[in-house]
C-alpha positions, 0 to 999 in steps of 0.5 A: 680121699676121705674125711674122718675122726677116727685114730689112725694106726699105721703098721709095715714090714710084718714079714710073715709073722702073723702073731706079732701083728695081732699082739701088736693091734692087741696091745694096741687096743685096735677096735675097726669100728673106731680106728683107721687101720693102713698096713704099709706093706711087706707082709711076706718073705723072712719068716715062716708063716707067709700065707697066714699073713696075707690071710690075716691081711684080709681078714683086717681088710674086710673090716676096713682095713686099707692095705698097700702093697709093698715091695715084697709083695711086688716081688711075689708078684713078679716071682708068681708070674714066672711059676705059672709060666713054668719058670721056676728057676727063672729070675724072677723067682731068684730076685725075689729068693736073694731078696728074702722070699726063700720061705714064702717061694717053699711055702707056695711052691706046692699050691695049684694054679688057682691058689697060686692066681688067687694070691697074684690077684690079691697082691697085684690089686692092693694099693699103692698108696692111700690119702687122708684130707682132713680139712677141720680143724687142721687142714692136713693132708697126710700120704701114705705110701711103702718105699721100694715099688717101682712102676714097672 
């Protein structure tokens, strides 16, 4: 948890379309040394531009950024697990295809083993949820979290 005093911008369900996210913090006026970014999740699958997305996501991360992971990246999860194992039919891979991944399963279906973990990493390690306790003057605590993570 944090204390701040900072404007906060909450954003979800990018799904592959980098260019919308930038017009939208664009338009925004987003500045990261004055505003709370959260990225709510679902940064792939439906579009075409997957991987320009988490990348984007990065970026925005390591200027402060916090980023939680959504049930699309929870699927990508799962479906990366099953093509390093040699498995790319594998149900998984077909969950997360019927879910909305086809785009993102083209995307990286031709990347090598290190890419393929490197993106595994990075979206097995994002956030679940994140807290805000602001105790003055409103005494608020405020929770964020992306719908549709299971626990297992």
């Amino acid at each position: 948890m944090i204390y701040f005093e900072k404007r906060i911008l909450s954003i979800g369900d990018i799904h592959g379309q980098p260019d919308k996210l930038e017009k939208l913090l664009k338009k925004s006026e987003y500045d990261s040394s004055n505003d709370l970014l959260i990225l709510l999740g679902d940064y792939v699958d439906r579009c075409f531009k997957n991987i320009e997305s988490l990348n984007l996501v990065k970026k925005l991360e390591e200027q402060g950024a916090i980023i939680l992971k959504g049930n699309h990246e929870q699927l990508l999860q799962y479906a990366i697990i099953d093509l390093l194992n040699g498995k790319p039919s594998g149900s998984n891979v077909e969950v997360f295809i019927d879910c909305g991944g086809v785009n993102i399963c083209n995307e990286i279906k031709n990347l090598n083993r290190a890419q393929l973990i490197g993106i595994y990493e990075y979206v097995a390690n994002l956030l679940l949820y994140y807290e805000i306790e602001e105790k003055h003057p409103f005494n608020l605590n405020i929770l964020f979290i992306k719908l549709g993570i299971s626990n297992g």
